[in-house]
N, C-alpha and C positions, 0 to 999 in steps of 0.2 A: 493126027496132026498135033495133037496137044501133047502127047507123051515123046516124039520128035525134037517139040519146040523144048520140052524139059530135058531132054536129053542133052541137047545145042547147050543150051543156058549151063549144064552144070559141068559139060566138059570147059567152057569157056572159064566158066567159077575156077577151076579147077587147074586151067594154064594158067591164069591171072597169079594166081596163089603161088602155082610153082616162080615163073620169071619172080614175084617179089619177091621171096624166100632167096633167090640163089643172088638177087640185087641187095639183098639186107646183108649177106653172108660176104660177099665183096665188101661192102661199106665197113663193117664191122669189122673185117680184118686190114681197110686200110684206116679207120680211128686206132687201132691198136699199134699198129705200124707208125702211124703220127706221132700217140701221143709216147712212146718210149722212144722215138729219134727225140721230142722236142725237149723229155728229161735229160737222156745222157747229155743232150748238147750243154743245157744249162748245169749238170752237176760236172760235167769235164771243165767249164770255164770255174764252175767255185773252187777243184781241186788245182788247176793252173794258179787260179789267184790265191792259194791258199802255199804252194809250195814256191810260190814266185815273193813270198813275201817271207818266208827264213830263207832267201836267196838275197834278200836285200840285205838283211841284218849278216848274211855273210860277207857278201859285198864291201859292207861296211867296214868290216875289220880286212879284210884286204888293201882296203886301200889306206886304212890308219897303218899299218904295214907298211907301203907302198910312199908316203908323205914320211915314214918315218924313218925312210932309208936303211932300211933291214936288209943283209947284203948277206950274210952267214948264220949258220945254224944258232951259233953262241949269241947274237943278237938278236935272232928271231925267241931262243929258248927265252930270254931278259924278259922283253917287248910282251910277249904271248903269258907268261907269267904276272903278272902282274894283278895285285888285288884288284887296284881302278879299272881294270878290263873286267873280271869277274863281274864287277859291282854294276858295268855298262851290259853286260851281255845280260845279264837277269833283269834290267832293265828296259832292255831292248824286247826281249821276248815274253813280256810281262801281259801286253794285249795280245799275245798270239796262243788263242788254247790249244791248235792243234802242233806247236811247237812242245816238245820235252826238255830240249834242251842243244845248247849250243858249245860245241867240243872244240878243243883245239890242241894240234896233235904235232908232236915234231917230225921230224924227218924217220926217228928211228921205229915209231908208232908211239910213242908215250904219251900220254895225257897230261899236258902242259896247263892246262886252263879248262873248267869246265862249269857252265851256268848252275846248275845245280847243289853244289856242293864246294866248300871252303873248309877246312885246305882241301888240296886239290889228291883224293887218290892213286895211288898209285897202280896205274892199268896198263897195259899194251896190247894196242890192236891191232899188230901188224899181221896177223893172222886174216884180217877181216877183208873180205874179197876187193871191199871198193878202195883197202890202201894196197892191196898188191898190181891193182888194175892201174891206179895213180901212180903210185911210184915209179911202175915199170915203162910205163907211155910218157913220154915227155909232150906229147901232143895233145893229149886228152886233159881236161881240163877240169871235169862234172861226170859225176858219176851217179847211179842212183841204184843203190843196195837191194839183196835178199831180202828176204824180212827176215828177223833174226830176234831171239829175246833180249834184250838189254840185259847187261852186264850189272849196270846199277838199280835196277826195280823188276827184271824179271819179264818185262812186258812185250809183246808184239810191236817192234819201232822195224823201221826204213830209215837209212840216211842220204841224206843229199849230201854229195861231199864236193866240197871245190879245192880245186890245189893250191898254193901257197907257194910263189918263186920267189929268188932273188932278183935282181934286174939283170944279171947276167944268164938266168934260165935253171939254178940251181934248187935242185927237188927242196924247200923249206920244209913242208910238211901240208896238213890239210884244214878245214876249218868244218863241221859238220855238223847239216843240219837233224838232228833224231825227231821225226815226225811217229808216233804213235799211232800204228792203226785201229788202235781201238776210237780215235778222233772220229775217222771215217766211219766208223763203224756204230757209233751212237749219230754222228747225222746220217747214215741211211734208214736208220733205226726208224728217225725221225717221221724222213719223208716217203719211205717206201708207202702209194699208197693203197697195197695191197695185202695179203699175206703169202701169195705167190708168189710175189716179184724179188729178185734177186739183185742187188745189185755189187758190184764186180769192178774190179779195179786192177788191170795185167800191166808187168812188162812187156817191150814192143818184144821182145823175145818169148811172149805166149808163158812166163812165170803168173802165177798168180801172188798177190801183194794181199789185198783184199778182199772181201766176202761177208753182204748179209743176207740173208742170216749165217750164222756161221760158220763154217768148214774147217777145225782145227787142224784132220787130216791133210786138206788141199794147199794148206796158204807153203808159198815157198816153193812150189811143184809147177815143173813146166808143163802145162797142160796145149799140143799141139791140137787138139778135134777142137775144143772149146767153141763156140764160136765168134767169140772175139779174135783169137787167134785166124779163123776162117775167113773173117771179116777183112782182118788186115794183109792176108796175102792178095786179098783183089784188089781191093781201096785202103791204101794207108789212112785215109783222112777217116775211115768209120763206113757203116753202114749197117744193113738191117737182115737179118736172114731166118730162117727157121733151122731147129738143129736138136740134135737129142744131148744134151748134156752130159759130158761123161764123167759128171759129180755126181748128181741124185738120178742121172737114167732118165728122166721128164724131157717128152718135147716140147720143144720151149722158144717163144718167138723172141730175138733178140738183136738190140741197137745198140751200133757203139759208136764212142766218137774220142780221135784223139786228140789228144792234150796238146795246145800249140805249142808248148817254150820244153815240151819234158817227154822222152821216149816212154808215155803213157799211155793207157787204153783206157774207156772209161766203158761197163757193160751195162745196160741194163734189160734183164728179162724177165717175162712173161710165161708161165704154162698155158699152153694152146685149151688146155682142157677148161680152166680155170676165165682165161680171156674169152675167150669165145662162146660163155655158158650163156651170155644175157643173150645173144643171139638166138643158141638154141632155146630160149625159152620165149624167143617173139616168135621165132619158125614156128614152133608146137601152135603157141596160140594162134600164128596164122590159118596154120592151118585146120585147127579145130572151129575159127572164125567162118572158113571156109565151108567144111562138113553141114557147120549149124546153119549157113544159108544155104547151103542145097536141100538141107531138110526143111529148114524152114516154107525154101519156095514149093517144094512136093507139098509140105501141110496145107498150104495155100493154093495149089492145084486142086490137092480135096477138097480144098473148102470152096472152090471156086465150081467144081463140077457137082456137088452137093447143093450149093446153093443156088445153080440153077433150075436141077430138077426141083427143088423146093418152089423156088419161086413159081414153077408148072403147075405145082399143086396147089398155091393160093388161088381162094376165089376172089380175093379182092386186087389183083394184080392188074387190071382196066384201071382200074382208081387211081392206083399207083402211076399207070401209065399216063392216065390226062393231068395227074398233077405235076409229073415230070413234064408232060407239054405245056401246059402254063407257064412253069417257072420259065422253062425254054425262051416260051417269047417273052417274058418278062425280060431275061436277061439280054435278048436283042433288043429290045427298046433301049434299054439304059448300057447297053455293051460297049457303045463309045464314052461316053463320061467313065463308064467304069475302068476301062483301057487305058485312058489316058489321065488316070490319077500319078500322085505322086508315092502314092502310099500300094502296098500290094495286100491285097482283100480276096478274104475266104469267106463265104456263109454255108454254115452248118446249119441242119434239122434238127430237131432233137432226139432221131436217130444215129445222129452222129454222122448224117452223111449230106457229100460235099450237094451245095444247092448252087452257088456264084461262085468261080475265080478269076479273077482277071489277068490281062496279061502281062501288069506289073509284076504281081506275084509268081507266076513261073518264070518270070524271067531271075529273079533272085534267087531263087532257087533249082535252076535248071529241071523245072518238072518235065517229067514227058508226057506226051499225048495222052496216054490211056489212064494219065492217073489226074488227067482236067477235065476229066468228065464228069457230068453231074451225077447222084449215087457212089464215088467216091468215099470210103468210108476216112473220118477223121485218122485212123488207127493208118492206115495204110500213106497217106502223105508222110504224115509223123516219121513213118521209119523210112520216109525216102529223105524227107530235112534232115533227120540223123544222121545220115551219110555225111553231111558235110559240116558234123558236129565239130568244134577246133576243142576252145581251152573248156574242163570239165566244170570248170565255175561257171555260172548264169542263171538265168530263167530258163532252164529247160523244160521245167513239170508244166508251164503254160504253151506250150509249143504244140498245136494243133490238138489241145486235150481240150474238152470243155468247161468251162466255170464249171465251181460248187453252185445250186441251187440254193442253199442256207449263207452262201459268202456274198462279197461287194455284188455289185453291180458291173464293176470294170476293173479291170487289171492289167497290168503293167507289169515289163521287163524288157532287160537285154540282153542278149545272148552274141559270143563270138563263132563264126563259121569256121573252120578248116583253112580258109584265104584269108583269115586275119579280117575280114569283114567284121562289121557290128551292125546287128539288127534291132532296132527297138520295138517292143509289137507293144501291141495293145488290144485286149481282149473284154467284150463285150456279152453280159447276156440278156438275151430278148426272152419277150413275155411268151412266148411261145414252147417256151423249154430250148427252143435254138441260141447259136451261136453267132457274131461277127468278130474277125478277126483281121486288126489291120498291121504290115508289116513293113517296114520302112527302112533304106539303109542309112545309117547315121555315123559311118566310117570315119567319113571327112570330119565332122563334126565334132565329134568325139577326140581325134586326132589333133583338131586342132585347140581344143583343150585341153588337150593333155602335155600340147606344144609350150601351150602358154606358159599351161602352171611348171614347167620344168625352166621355160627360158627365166621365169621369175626366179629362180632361187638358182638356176647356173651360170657358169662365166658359155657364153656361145662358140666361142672355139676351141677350148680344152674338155669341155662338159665337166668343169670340176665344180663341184659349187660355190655361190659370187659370197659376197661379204655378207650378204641379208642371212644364208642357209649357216654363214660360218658362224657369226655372231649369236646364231641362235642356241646351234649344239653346243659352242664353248661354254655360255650360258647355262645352258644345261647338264655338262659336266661338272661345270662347277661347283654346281649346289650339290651334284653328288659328291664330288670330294668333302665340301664342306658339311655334307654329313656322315664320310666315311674315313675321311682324315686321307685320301687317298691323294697324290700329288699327281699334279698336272702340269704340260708344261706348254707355253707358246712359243713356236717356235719361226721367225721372221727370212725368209728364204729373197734373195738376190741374186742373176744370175751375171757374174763378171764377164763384162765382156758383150754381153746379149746385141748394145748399141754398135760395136762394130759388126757384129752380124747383118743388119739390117743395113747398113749404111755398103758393104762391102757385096755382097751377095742377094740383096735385095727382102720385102718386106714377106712374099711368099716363103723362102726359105727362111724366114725368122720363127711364121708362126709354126711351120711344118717342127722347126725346134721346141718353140713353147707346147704344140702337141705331145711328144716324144717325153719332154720333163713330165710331163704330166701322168701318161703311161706311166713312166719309171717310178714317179711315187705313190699311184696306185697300186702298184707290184710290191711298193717297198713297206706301205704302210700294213699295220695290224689290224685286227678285227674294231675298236671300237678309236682310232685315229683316223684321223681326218684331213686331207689339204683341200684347200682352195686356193684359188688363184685371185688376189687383191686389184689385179691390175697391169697392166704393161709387162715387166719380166719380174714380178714380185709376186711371193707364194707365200700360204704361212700352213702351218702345219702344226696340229691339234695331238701333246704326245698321252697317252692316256695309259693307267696299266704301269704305271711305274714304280719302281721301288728294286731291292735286290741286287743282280746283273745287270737292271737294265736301268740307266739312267738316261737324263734328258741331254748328255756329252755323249753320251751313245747313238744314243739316234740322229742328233748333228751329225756326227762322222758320218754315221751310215748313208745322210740324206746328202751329204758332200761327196761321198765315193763314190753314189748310183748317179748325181748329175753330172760329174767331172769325167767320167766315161768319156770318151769319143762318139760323138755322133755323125753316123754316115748315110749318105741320102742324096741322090742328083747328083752323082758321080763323084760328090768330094767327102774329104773328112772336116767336120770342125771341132775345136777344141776349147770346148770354154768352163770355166770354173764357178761356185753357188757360196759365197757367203753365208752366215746363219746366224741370227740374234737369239737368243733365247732369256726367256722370263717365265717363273714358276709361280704356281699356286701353292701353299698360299706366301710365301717367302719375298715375291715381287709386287703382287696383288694379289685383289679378288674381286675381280670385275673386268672384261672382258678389256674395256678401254684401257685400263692399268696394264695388262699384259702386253696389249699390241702395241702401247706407246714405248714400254719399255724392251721388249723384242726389238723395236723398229729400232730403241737407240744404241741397243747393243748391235744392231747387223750394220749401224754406220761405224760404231767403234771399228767390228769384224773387216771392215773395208777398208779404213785407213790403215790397220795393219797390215793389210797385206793379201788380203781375198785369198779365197779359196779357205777361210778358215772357221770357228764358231767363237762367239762370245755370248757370257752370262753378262744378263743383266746386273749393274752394280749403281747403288744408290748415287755414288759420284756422279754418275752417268748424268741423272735427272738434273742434280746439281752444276753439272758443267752444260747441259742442252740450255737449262735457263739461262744460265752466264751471257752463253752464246745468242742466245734471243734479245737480253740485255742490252749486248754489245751491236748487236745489228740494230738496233733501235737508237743508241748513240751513235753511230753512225751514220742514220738515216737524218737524224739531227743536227749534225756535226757538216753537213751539206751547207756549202755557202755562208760559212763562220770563218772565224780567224784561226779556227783549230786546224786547219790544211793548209801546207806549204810546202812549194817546192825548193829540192836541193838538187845542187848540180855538181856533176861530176866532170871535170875535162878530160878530153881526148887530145893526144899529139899523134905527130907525124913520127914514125922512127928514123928516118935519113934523116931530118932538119932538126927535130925537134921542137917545131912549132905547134901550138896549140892549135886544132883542125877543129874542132868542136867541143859541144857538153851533149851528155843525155839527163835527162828531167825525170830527179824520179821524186814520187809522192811521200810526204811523211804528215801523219797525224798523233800531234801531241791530244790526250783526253783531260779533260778537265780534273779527272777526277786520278786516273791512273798514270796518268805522263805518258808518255813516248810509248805508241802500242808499232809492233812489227810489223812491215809490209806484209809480212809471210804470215802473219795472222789475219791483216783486214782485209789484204788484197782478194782471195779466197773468199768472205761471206760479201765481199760487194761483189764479186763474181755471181754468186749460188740468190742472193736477195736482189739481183736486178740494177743494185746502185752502182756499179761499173759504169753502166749508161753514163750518168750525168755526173761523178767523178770523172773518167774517162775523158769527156770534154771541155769541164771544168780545165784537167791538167793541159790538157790542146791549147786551149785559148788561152790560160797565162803562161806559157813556156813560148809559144808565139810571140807574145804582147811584150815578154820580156827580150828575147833576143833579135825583135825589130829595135829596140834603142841601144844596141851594141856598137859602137862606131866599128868595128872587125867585121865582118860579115862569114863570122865562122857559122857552122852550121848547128841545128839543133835538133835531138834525137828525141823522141816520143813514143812510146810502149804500145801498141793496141794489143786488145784482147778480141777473142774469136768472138762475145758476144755484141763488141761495137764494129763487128766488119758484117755481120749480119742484119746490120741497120739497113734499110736501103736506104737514106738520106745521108749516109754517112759521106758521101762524096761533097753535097751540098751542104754539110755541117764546113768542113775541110774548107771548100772553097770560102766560103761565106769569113771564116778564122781570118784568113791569106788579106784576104780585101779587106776585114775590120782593121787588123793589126801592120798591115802593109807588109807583110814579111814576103820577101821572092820566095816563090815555090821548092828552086835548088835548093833553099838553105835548110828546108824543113826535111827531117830522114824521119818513116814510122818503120819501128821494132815489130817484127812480128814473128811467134816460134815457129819450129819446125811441125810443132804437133798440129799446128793451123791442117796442113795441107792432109795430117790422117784422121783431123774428129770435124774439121770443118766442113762445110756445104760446098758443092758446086758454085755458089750466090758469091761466097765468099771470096775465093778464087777469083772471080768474074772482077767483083767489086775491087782487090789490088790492080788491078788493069786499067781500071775506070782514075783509079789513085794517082797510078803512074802517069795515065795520061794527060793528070793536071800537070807533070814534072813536077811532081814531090820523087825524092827517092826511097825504095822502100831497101830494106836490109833485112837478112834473117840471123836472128837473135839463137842464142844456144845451140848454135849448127853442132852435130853429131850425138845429139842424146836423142832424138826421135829416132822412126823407123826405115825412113824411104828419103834420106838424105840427097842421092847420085841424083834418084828422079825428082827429086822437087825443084834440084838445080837447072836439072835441064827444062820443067815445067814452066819455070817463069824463070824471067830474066831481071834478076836482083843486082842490088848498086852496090854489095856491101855485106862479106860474109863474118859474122862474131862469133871466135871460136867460145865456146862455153870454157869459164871459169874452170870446173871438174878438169879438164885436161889440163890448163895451164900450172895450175897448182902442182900437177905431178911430174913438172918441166927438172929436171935435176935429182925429182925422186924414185923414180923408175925411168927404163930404158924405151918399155910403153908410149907413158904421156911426152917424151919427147917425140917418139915415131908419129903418133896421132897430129900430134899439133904440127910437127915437119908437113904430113900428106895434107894435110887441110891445104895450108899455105902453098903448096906445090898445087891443089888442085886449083885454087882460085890464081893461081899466076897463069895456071893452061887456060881456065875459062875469062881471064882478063877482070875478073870479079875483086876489090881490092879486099882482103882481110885486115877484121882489128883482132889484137885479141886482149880479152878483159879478167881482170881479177889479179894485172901482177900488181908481186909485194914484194921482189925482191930483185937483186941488182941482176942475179943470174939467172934468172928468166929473164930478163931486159937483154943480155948480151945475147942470149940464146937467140932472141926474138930480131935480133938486129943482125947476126950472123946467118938468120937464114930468109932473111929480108920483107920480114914482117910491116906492111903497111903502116899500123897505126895502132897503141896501144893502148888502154885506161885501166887504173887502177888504183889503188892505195897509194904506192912508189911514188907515184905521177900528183895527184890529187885525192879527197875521200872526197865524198858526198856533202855539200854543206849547202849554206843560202850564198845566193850569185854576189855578194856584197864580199866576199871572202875571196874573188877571183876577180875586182873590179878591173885590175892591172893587167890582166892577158885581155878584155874586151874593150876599154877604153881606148887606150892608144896599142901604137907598135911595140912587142916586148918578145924578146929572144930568151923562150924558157927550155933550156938547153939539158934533158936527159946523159948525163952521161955515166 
């Protein structure tokens, strides 16, 4: 029965082994299959972005061509000659290492212009495949070369060549890009990360371009077996196959994928021999793993049928037997208190064999029956908890062993299972020479301190680390720079744009983007840089390691081109752009706060100019934020003084000429500076809040003044989107009307276009609520926001104001007349009257009266002054006659 039962047991050992071995050996070859589809994918998008960008600098001079009205050979030969092109094209290709050089060729193949060299050689390439392909197809437009030695350095180049027309389709000549393979070939160098892996670069015509390790004989040779070539007659887009190479003869597992914008292949392979070794070397130990416990469990057959005849032959084995029945009923007396611990409990003899376990403890350990019996040796649980040994760190030497005799008294540890469990034991020895042993699981416990301490020093939904984890390492950078002289750089990240995200697509799709940034600059940053996330859409990022090639403009770009990417997700694409501040050690500061403050003011510069771009930190900077702190402090001051005053400007009728109104606009003389610009204070009363109580300061005296007008013309007043988010702003309004006595018609509030793309829903709501008192509302600068048609149709407005920008361009271009015509056509369709503002001149007034222009304001008309300067249009009746 027992040599049966070993028999069972070792064939089962035995299939167990096999099924794992042949489930390792599937896994194993689809990690290999994974991870060469997930390089080529990403090294085919760096050679797309790599030849898409001397496609641009081509681009470029095509179209200075193209603007230059280059029509024949004779003036393209001029044009394409020229030093200041030379001096633009080395310029242009100055950041691109894997660019050689930028050529430019005439019609007859000659060498017109060429980045590299001044004067210009004299060569002709008409011999060269991609000018016989060009020239002869008038269809074809790009071409991408042989690879061929350069003419001028000897070297392995490809070119991308674009054509060169007149406007009438006349072959001009070409502009070409010479990309160097040895480019590609020092970054596969790089990133191959093995010393089997090949990596491969074909024409969609199965030529080979490239190759590392090298292949002098291959490159240039259309190789059809290949299996890239094999690849793309199934799946143009790439794919993954095994294949014998008909380069080096190896089979060789291999992924490709092609290049989107360029009839390229990108290969990367694998020797099956090589990939697959770590497998056959878990198989072996699997199965040597296996052999040793079938041996193992035979030795323990012997020792199991040995140590029963032993035990036959002790005469003291009665002894044995009544003290195993004592314990027996011992452990039934206390077997429910023991059961139902929370802790799981062993007691050992000080023969090492098992006396108590409960059934806390095999349940943690999935013991089986025959091994919870009493006479259990210590030795033999041991290598059943082994089984479900995980990470090789812990207490394991205390794990069913017994205390030292000459050691503590009690001992302590924790150990991780196989399921990620954590068990804390604790180990006791008794005066007897025995043992207890209690075992606990502390999973939860554990986990949620390990919770803590992580949400403590990360941001919770990107896991980047918060300000506390940043503040620390920069800190700690620092003092090594300042003992190694090493530059460091902070760098202040914003992402343009982020607030329409949330506002347009909602606050899920925001953060799923703030995840995704976050990704992208974990991939992008280096071994000892660092980002965290500040806050809301603001990042900053720790550049470390610098000096050489790699400056802290470098890694700005780099950190703007990985976030300016296209992000896709929930069926849509969005597009949004990452300003960058930067501030160095030690040149800006040397203290963590000096850095961030000054990062932060260069990523506000970075923003006014223009997003999506980086700025350095510059001393001005500090010098102008104070200015500006300054200035918002007199201002704050400057509330309810005699330093605010309004000016009015009048508005007429164009058919009568009568004055139809004024709009009120703010000016502040300073005490100290005179006459500061709207377009300077308007802005920080904006961003500091004092808009509020400016804002209605100017309500109630443009009220207060044009209720004492014996005219009852009307009067215009400005809001801004942070006083329509008031909720009392209705009851501000009203309250104005009834101080001042003014009828409701006669009051119009300005409000822009941009309201209805960065404002609230509230806001919206609350012009309604506006309108309902019968004030009129107008929209201010109509055609410079985004959603123009639909805001018109959205609310129904008293009163459209073409923006100044068009009017200006009334007689200067054929444009700004069309603009300002369809404006004034649309509001005649939608019965809506138009003003329009900013003329200066007689012929914009005619223009504006010939195509029947409501009402216009301007310089021409009126400037801006105090109402004491226009007593004569609001006092009595006065015929102020435009003509």
């Amino acid at each position: 029965m027992l040599v049966a039962s070993f028999v069972v047991l070792a064939l089962l050992i035995a299939a167990s082994a096999t099924i794992f071995i042949v489930d390792m050996h599937q896994q194993a070859v689809r990690d290999v299959e994974r991870g060469l589809i997930g390089l080529s994918t990403v090294l085919a998008d760096q050679a797309d972005r790599s030849l898409q960008a001397i496609e641009m600098v081509q681009e470029a001079v095509i179209r200075d061509m193209a603007e230059a009205k280059v029509a024949t050979p004779a003036d393209y030969a001029a044009a394409a000659s020229r030093h200041e092109l030379h001096v633009a094209l080395r310029t242009r290709i100055a950041a691109l290492p894997q660019v050689n050089a930028i050529t430019i060729i005439d019609h007859t193949g000659k060498l017109l212009n060429f980045s590299r060299f001044w004067p210009i050689p004299e060569v002709n390439i008409a011999d060269r495949d991609y000018f016989e392909v060009l020239a002869a197809d008038p269809q074809r437009q790009r071409f991408v070369s042989q690879p061929v030695r350069n003419r001028g350095d000897g070297v392995w180049t490809i070119y991308v060549a674009r054509k060169v027309s007149a406007p009438d389709g006349t072959f001009l000549g070409l502009v070409l890009g010479a990309v160097e393979l040895g480019y590609f070939e020092r970054l596969y160098r790089e990133i191959t990360p093995t010393d089997d892996t090949v990596v491969s670069m074909f024409r969609d015509d199965g030529m080979l371009l490239v190759r590392w390790p090298q292949r002098e004989d291959a490159i240039g040779r259309i190789l059809p077996t290949t299996g890239a070539a094999l690849i793309a007659s199934r799946s143009p887009k790439g794919g993954v196959l095994r294949n014998v190479s008909p380069i080096d003869g190896q089979a060789r597992v291999i992924a490709t994928r092609a290049l989107a914008r360029y009839p390229l292949i990108l290969s990367i392979s694998r020797t099956e021999q090589e990939s697959l070794a770590l497998f056959r070397r878990q198989a072996l130990a699997v199965a040597a793993a296996a052999m040793l416990l079938v041996v193992c469990i035979a030795a323990l057959f012997l020792l199991f049928l040995r140590q029963a005849r032993a035990e036959r032959r002790i005469l003291s084995a009665e002894e044995r037997v009544r003290s195993e029945r004592d314990l027996r009923a011992h452990y039934e007396r206390f077997g429910v208190a023991l059961d139902n611990m929370v802790h799981g409990l062993c007691l050992f003899d000080a023969s090492e064999q098992l006396v108590v376990m409960n059934e806390r403890f095999a349940g943690l350990y999935a013991i089986p029956d025959r091994l919870r019996q009493p006479g259990t040796t210590a030795g033999e649980l041991r290598g059943c908890v082994l089984q479900q040994r995980g990470a090789a760190a812990g207490d394991w030497d205390i794990v069913m062993t017994p205390p030292p005799l000459n050691g503590p008294l009690e001992s302590t540890g924790v150990v991780r299972l196989a399921d990620d469990r954590d068990i804390g034991i604790l180990r006791v020895l008794l005066p007897d020479g025995g043992w207890i042993c209690t075992h606990e699981d502390v999973t939860e416990r554990r986990r949620s301190e390990e919770r803590l301490r992580f949400l403590a020093r990360h941001d919770v939904l990107t896991k980047l680390p918060n300000r506390l984890q940043f503040e620390e390492v920069v800190e700690r950078e620092l003092a090594i720079g300042a003992r190694t002289g090493a530059e460091v750089a902070l760098l202040c990240l914003d992402l343009d744009g982020f607030k329409q995200v949330n506002d347009l697509f909602g606050h899920p799709t925001g953060d799923r983007l703030l995840i995704e940034v976050a990704e992208r600059l974990r991939g992008l940053l280096g071994e000892r840089c660092l980002a965290a996330r500040l806050g809301g859409d603001e990042f900053a990022v720790l550049a470390t390691g610098l000096g050489g090639f790699k400056t802290p403009a470098m890694a700005a770009q780099a950190i703007i081109d990985a976030l300016s990417a296209p992000y896709t997700g929930d069926k849509r694409r969005i597009d949004i752009s990452c300003s960058v501040g930067i501030a160095s050690f030690p040149r800006d500061g040397d203290t963590y706060e000096k850095l961030l403050s000054g990062s932060d003011m260069a990523l506000v510069r970075a923003k006014k100019e223009g997003k999506g771009i980086y700025r350095f930190f510059e001393s001005i900077m500090d010098a102008a934020a104070r200015e500006r702190h300054q200035l918002a402090l007199d201002l704050r001051a400057a509330i309810g003084t005699a330093q605010f005053e309004l000016h009015y400007q009048p508005q007429f009728e164009v058919a009568s000429g009568r004055a139809s109104g004024f709009e009120a606009l703010l000016r502040w003389t300073h005490p100290a500076h005179g006459p500061i610009s709207p377009a300077q204070f308007i802005p920080l009363a904006e961003e500091t809040g004092l808009i509020l109580p400016l804002g209605e300061w100017v309500l109630r005296e443009a009220c207060r003044e044009a209720a004492a007008w014996a005219l009852p013309l009307g009067i215009a007043v400005n809001l801004s989107i942070a006083q329509l988010e008031q909720p009392d702003l209705c009851g501000t309004v009203r309250s104005v009307l009834e101080e001042t006595g003014l009828t409701p018609d006669r009051l119009e509030l300005e409000v822009t276009e941009s309201l209805f793309l960065k404002g609230s829903a509230r806001s919206q709501e609350m012009l309604r609520d506006l309108k309902a008192l019968g004030v009129r509302i107008s929209m201010d600068d109509f055609g410079t926001g985004y959603s123009s048609l639909a805001t018109l149709q959205a609310f129904p407005f008293d009163k459209i104001k073409i923006d100044r920008s068009f009017v200006g361009q009334i007689g200067v271009t054929s444009k700004g007349g069309a603009i300002v015509r369809a404006i004034i056509s649309l509001g005649e369709s939608l019965d809506i009257p138009v003003i329009a503002e900013g003329i200066e001149t007689e012929e914009q007034l005619a223009f504006l009266r010939q195509h029947r222009c409501a009402e216009i304001q301007g310089y021409l008309c009126g400037k801006p002054q105090p109402i004491a300067a226009y007593r004569g249009l609001v006092v009595h009746v006065k015929d102020l006659r435009v003509a």
